[in-house]
LOGULO-494842 format. One record per residue (C-alpha): x, y, z negated. Coordinates in steps of 0.1 Angstrom, whole numbers, plus 5000, padded with zeros to 4 digits. Layout:
BEGIN
XYZ/...
***
This chain:
BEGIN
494851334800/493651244834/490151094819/489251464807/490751734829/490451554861/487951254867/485051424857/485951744880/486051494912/483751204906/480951424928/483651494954/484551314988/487351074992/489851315008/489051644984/489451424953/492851304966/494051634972/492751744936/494951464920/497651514938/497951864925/497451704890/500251504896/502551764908/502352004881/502551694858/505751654879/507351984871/507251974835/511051874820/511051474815/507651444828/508751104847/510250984815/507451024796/504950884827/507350544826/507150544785/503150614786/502250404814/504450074807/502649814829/505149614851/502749314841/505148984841/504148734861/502648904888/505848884910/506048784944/507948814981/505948945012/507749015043/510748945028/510449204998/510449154965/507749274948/506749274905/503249304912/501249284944/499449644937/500649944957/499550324965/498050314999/498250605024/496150965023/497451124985/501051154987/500451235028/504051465031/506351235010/506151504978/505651244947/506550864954/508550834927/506451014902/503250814912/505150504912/506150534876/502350474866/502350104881/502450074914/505049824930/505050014954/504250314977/502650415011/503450755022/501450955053/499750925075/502251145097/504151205126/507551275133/507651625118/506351495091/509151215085/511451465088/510351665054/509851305039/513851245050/514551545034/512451485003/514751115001/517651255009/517551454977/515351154954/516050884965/513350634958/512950394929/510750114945/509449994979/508050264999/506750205034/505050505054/501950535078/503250665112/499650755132/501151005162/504151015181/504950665168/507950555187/510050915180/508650865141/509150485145/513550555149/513650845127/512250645097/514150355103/517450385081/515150545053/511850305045/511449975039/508249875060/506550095088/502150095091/501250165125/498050295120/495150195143/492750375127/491850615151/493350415185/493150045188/495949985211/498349725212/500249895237/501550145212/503649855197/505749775225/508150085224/508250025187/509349665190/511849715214/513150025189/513249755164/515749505180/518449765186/518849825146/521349665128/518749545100/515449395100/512649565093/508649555086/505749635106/502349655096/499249735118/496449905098/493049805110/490050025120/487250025097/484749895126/486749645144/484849355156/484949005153/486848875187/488949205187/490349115149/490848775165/492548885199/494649105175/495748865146/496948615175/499148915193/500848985157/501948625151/503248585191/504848955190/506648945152/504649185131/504949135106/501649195082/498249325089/496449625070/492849525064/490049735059/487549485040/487049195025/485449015058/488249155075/490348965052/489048635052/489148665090/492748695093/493748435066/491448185085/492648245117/496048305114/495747955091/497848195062/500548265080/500048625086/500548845054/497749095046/497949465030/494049465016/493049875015/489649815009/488450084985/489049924957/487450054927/487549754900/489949504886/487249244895/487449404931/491449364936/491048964921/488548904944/490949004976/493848854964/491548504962/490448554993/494148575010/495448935010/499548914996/499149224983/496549534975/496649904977/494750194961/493950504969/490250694966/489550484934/492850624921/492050934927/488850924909/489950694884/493250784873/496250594859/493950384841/492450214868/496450044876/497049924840/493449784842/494149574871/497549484863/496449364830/493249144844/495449014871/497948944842/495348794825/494148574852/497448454864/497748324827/494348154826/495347974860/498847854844/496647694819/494847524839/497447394861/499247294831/496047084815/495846914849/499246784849/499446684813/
***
């Protein structure tokens, strides 16, 4: 249904509008009786074999919803029922992660759901603690490290362990992606949010693949998503392609990722015999 009411209504329209457009679409989907039930029936794709643990969560397939659709906390478990492992709420600040606390409070969520604090980050940092399972600090607009200290600090008073995830600028250069890949593994963040393919390679080489990497790099193709998981991100998100796409666009890359996953058992398996 998406294909013909909506992704021919926003394929002339910006990034942010489009988003805004399905997320209406997936709202009203929302309110009609059994509407999840039938999303989870329609849009079966928890692809087997695509499991795997990143900052010590388990995930069942290494695609996720990245932040800027479900921005107030509204629809994580509806939008999650089309694929997604898991889910990326924001960006906001703390009164926004007080309506998303509220939102949890009464639907609880099904699967992983982190969310993108980008104001006010130590005061959203501790209210979000006891309700999310990772935290994106999002550098986007302010490249600065000392942001994280507070939050760090916050950390080590919780009972439980939590992640943190810096999400990169678009135009970060080369030495500051360095400089800033070497702070996360001294400082114990956890994972880093790239913003491209380069930016990708670049951390995998210099943190020698021991820093995990979030890859939210427009993706728009199965071939796309492949191509950043070869070239060292853990795990991928979605967002603007989704939004002009539709549903479709997850069970298409779970199922080529399926597919290639299967190819490469082959191959291992020929080797060894």
């Amino acid at each position: 249904m998406y294909n013909f009411l909506i992704k021919p209504f926003v394929k002339n329209m910006d990034p942010d509008r489009a988003s805004r457009v399905a997320l209406t679409y997936f709202k009203i989907l929302g309110m009609i009786p059994g509407g999840r039930l039938i999303n989870r029936w329609v849009h079966n794709n928890r692809a087997e074999g695509l499991e795997r643990e990143v900052m010590g969560l388990q995930f069942y397939n290494p695609l996720g919803l990245g932040a800027g659709l479900d921005t107030e906390g509204d629809l994580y478990n509806d939008l999650n029922d089309l694929g997604f492992s898991f889910s990326e709420i924001g960006p906001m600040g703390a009164d926004g992660v007080r309506k998303a606390i509220a939102s949890l409070q009464s639907d609880p969520q099904d699967d992983i759901l982190g969310v993108c604090i980008n104001k006010e980050f130590l005061n959203s940092f501790t209210l979000a603690y006891d309700f999310f399972d990772f935290f994106v600090i999002d550098f986007s607009t302010k490249l600065s490290t000392s942001i994280l200290g507070p939050v760090l600090d916050a950390r080590i008073s919780q009972e439980s362990y939590k992640p943190i995830v810096i999400k990169l600028p678009d135009n970060i250069s080369g030495a500051e992606l360095d400089v800033l890949t070497d702070f996360c593994r001294m400082n114990s963040i956890d994972c880093i949010q790239a913003r491209s393919k380069e930016q990708v390679e670049r951390i995998r080489t210099r943190s020698l693949g021991r820093l995990p990497i979030i890859a939210n790099c427009h993706i728009k193709t199965p071939q796309e998503a492949a191509e950043l998981l070869e070239a060292g991100a853990d795990l991928i998100e979605l967002r603007s392609g989704f939004a002009y796409e539709g549903p479709s666009l997850v069970n298409r890359i779970l199922n080529y990722l399926q597919e290639n996953a299967k190819n490469n058992n082959r191959r291992k398996n020929r080797k060894s015999a």
